[in-house]
N, C-alpha and C positions, 0 to 999 in steps of 0.2 A: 504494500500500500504506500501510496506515493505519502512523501511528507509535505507541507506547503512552507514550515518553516524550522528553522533553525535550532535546536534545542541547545543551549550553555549548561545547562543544569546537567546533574547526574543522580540517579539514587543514594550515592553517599552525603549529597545536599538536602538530603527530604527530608523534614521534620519526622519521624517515628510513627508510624501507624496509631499505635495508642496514643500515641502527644497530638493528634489530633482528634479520634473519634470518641466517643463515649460508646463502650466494648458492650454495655448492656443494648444501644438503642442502633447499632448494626443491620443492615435490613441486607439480606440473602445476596447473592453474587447476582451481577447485572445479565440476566438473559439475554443471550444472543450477541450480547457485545462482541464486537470485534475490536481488538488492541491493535493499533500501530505499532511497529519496530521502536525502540528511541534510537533518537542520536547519541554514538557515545564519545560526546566532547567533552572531555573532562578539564573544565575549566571552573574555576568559583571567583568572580567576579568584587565577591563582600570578605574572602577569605574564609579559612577554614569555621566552620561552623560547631559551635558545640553540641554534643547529640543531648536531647530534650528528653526526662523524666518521664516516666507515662502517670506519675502520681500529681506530676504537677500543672499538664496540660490537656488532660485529658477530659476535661469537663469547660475547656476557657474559648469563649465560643461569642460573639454577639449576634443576637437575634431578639430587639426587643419587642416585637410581636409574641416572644416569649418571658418576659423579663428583663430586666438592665442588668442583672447579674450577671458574670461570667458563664456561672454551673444551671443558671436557668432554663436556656434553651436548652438544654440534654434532657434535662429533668422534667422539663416541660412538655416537648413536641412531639413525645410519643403519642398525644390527642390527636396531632393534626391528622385529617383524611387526603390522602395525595392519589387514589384510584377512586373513579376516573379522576384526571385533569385535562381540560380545555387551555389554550393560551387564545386569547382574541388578538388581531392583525388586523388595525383599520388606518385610518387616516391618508396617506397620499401612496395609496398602496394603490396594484392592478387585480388582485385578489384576495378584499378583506374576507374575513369569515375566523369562525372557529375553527383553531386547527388542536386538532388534537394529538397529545401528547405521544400515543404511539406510533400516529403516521408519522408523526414528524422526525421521533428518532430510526423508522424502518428506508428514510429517505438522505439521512445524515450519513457522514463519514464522521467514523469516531475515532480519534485520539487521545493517546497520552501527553499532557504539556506539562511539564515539572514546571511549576513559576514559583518566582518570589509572592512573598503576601508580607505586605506592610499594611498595617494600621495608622490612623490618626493618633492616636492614640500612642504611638511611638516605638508598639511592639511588633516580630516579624514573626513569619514563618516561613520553609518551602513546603510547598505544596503539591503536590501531582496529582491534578486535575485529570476526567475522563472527561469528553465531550468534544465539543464538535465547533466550527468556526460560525460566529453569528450572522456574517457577510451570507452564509448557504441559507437561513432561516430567512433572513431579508430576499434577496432572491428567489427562494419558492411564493413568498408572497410578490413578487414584484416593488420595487421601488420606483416612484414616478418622478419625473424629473424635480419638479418644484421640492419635493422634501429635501429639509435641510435639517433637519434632527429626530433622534431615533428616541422617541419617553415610555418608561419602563414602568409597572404596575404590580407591587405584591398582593397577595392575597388578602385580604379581611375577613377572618372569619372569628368574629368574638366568642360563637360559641366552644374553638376550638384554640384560639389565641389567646391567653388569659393578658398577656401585656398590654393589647388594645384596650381593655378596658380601664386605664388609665392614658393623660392626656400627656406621657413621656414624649411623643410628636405630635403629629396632624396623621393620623389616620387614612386613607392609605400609604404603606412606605410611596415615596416616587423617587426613580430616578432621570436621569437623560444623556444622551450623548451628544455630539455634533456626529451629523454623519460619516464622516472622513474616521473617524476614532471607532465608531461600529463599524463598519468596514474594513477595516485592517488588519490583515490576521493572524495580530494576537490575541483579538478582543475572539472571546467565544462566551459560548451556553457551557456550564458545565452541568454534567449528569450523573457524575459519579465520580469517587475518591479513591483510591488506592484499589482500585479494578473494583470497584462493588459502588452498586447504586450511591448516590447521596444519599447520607444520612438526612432526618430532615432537621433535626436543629441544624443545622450546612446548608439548607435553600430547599430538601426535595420539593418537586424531582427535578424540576431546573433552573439554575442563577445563571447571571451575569458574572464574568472576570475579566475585567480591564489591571494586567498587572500593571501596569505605571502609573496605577489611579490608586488612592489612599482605599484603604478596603470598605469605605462606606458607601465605594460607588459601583461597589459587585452588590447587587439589586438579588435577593433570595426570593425564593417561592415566586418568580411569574406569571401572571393570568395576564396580562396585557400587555403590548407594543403599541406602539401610535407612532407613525408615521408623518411628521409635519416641518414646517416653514418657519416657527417660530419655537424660542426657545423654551424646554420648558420645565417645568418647577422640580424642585429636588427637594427631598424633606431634609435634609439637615440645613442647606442654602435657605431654606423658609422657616427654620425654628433660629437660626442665628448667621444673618448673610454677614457679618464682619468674620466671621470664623470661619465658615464654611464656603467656599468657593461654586460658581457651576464647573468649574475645569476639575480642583481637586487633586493634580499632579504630584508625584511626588517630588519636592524639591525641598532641598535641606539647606537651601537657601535664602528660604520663607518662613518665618517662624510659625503657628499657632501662637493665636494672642497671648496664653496661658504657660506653654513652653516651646524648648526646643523641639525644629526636626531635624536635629543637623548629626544625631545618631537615630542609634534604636536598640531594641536588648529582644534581642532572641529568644523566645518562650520555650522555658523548659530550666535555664539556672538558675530560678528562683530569682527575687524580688533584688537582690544586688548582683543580677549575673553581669560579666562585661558587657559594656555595650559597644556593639561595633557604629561605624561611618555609614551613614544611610546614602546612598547613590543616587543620585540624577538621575530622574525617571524610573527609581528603584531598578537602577540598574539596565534598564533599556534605551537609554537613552538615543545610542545607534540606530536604534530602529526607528524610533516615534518623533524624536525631537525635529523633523521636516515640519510634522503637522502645525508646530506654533512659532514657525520660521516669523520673525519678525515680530511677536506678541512680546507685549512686557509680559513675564510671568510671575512676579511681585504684586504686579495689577490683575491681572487673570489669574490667579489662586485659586 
C-alpha cells in the first residue's frame, strides 16, 4: 500500500500503549483494518524520549464532554453509544447527506501515522494514530469551489455526556480549519490507536488530528462537517479569544497569556519530569510552515 507521506517517527518514539489507553475501556481489535507498512526512518527530531509509566498516564486524557479531569473521560465514556454513527456533510459541498460511518471507513485507505501530540496545556505525547487522510472524506463528498473552510461538530448527547451538563464551554464542542490545512496530508480522521478501534474517551469512533495544531484543535467524537466561505467559530477561541487562537499553531514562540510554550514535559515522569524544547510546528515545520508564508504568527495564534 502506497504511503502518501513521510513518517520521522519510529515505535521506539510512541508513548506506551498503556500510557495512553485506559486497559479497562479497550474496545476489540478494529475489523477488517488494513495496516500500512511504516516508514522506518529512524530519526527523533525532540531527542531521545523518556519511556512513560502506565500508572501515571494511563487515565490522562481531555475530553470534557466527559469531565475536566484528567481520569474523567476513561471513567466516564464507557456511557457513550458510538453504533450506529452518522457524520453529516453539508455546506459548499457537491454531495451533502448523511454518511455513514461504515461506508465511509469501507471506502478509506487506512494508515498508521506515528505523530507528535502536544497540548496547550504544555504536555506531549507520540502517538500512533490509525486512520485515514481527511482531504479522501472531503473529496467523496465533493468540495465546491467557493469553500474556504472546513467546521467541525462533536456530538451532544447529555444523556450520555455527563460534562455537558455543566456550562465548562458552549455546548456543542466546535472546531475549524482553513481549507488548505484540511487538505494536507497530514491532517487526517483518526479511527483507531495502537491497531485497535478508538477508544472512546480518544474521540470514538472518529477525530480530527492536525499535528502542528495544539491538541485542542483534534475535534473528538464527529457528527458534523460544514463546508463554507466564512470562518468559523471554535469553542475555546469563543470561551476566551485573547488565549485561544483560530490558527492555534504550535509555536514556542508565542507564549499562552498564563505561561510558557517554549518547552513541554512529556507524560509519563511524573509532575517534575524534564522538560524538553517544544519545536516549531511541533516539529513539522518543513512540511506546513508554506501554509502561513507571510502571516504574523504572534498575531495569528
Amino acid at each position: 500500500m502506497a504511503r502518501r507521506w513521510t513518517n520521522t517517527l519510529t515505535h521506539d518514539d510512541v508513548t506506551p500503549e498503556a500510557a495512553w489507553l485506559n486497559r479497562r475501556q479497550i474496545m476489540a481489535g478494529m475489523a477488517g483494518l488494513g495496516l500500512a507498512g511504516l516508514a522506518g526512518i529512524p530519526a527523533r527530531a525532540s531527542g531521545d524520549l523518556e519511556p512513560t509509566d502506565y500508572d501515571v498516564i494511563t487515565q490522562y486524557n481531555n475530553f470534557y464532554e466527559f469531565g475536566t479531569g484528567k481520569d474523567d473521560p476513561a471513567r466516564n465514556a464507557h456511557q457513550l453509544t458510538i453504533s450506529p454513527w452518522t457524520v453529516k456533510i453539508d455546506g459548499l459541498v457537491d454531495r451533502p447527506g448523511d454518511y455513514d460511518f461504515n461506508d465511509i471507513m469501507s471506502q478509506m485507505t487506512i494508515e498508521e501515522r506515528i505523530y507528535r501530540f502536544r497540548c496547550v496545556e504544555a504536555w506531549s505525547m507520540v502517538v500512533p494514530w490509525n486512520g485515514f487522510e481527511l482531504k479522501d472524506l472531503l473529496d467523496m463528498a465533493g468540495v465546491k469551489s467557493s469553500a474556504k473552510y472546513v467546521a467541525f461538530e462533536t456530538l451532544h448527547r447529555p444523556s450520555e455526556m455527563p460534562g455537558v451538563r455543566v456550562p465548562a464551554l458552549q455546548w456543542p464542542y466546535v472546531e475549524g480549519l482553513r481549507l488548505d490545512e484540511a487538505m494536507h496530508p497530514l491532517t487526517m480522521m483518526a479511527t483507531g490507536i495502537y491497531g485497535k478501534d478508538i477508544p472512546k474517551q480518544n474521540g470514538a469512533p472518529m477525530r480530527l488530528v492536525v499535528p502542528w495544531k495544539y491538541g485542542f484543535k483534534s475535534i473528538k467524537s464527529i457528527v458534523r462537517i460544514t463546508l463554507t466561505d466564512q470562518e468559523p467559530p471554535t469553542s475555546w477561541n469563543r470561551a476566551n479569544a485573547q488565549e485561544y487562537g483560530f490558527y492555534s499553531n504550535v509555536n514556542p514562540n508565542v507564549d499562552h497569556r498564563r505561561w510558557s510554550q517554549a518547552s513541554e514535559r512529556p507524560i509519563g515522569g511524573g509532575v517534575f519530569a524534564k522538560r524538553i524544547p517544544t519545536l516549531m510546528f511541533n516539529g513539522y515545520e518543513k512540511e506546513v510552515a508554506s501554509l502561513y508564508e507571510g502571516m504574523d504568527l504572534a498575531k495569528n495564534y
